[in-house]
C-alpha positions in Angstrom: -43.3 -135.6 5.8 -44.7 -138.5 7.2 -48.2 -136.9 7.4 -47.7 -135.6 4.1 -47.2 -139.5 2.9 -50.1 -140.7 4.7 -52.3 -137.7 3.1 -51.0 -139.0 -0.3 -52.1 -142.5 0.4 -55.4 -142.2 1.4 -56.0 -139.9 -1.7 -54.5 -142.9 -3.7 -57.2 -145.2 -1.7 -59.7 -142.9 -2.7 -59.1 -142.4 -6.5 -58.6 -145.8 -6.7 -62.0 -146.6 -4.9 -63.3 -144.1 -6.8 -62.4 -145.3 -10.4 -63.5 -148.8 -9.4 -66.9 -147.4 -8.2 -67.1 -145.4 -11.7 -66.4 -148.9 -13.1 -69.0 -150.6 -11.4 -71.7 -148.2 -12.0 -70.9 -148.5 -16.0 -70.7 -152.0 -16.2 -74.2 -152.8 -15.2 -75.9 -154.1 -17.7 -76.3 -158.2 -17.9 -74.1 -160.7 -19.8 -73.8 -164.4 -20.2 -71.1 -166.4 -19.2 -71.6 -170.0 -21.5 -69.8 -173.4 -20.3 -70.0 -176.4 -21.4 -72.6 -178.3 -22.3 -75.1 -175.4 -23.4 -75.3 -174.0 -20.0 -74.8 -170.1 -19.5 -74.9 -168.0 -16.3 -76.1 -164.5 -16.4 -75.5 -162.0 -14.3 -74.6 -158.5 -14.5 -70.7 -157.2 -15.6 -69.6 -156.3 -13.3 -70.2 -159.4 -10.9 -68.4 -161.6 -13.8 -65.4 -159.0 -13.7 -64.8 -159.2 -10.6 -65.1 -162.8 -9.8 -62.9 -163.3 -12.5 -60.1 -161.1 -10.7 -61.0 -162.6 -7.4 -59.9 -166.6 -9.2 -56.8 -165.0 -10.5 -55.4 -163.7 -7.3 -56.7 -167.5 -5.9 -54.4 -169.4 -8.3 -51.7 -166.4 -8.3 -51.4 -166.9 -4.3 -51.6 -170.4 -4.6 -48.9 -170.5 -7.1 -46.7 -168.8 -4.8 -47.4 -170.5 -1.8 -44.8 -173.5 -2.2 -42.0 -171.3 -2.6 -42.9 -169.2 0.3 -42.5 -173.0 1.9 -39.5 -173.4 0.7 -37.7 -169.7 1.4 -39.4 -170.1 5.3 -37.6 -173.7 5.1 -34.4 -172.2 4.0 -34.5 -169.3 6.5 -34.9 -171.7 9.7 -31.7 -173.5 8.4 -29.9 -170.7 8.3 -30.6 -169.5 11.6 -30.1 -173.4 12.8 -27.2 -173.5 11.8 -26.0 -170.0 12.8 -24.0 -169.9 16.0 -25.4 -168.1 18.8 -23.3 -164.5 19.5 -21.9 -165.5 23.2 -21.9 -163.7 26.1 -18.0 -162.8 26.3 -17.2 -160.6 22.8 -13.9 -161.2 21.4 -11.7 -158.1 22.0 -9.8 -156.8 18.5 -6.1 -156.3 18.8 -6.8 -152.9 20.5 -8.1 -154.1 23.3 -12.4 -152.6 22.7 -14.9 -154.8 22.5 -16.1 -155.4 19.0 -19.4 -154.4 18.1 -20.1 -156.5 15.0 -22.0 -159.8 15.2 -19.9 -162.8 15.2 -22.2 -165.5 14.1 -21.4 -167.5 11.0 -23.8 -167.8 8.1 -23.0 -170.3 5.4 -21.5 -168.8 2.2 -24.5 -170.7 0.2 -27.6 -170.8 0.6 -30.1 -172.9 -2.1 -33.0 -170.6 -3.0 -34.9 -173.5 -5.0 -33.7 -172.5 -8.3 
């Protein structure tokens, strides 16, 4: 199974790589990009597309990045303030050791919202 789900993905990969390819060799032809002031930029298509996607993952990741801050901030309080399982286990009212983890997590935590 887990050959067959490594075989799937690199098919994905490959369609995938293939499609963009197809894109690429479609797109060739030149275009203008105007900005201000009367100045223009030309360069093929496909070039434009894809520098285009590569500023909006930029400013998507860098949108994200202060609240991966804050989560990472939130997680080491957590496991600040989280006692530390001791060495000795408590034993439940049968006498066995008990397996599950004794260390306290607080009932809120603020996610930033």
């Amino acid at each position: 199974m887990k050959q067959f789900l490594k075989l799937l993905q690199w098919t994905l990969n490959a369609a995938v790589f293939f499609t963009l390819f197809a894109f690429a060799l479609n797109n060739q032809h030149e275009a203008k990009v105007y900005f201000f002031f009367g100045t223009q930029w030309r360069s093929p298509m496909v070039l434009i597309v894809l520098i285009a996607f590569a500023l909006g993952m930029v400013v998507g990741v860098l949108g994200m990045v202060p609240r991966w801050w804050r989560q990472k901030q939130a997680a080491k309080a957590v496991q600040t303030t989280a006692t530390p399982v001791s060495s000795a286990s408590p034993t439940s009212p049968s006498g066995s050791a008990s397996s599950a983890s004794t260390a306290t997590i607080p009932s809120e935590v603020s996610h930033g919202t």
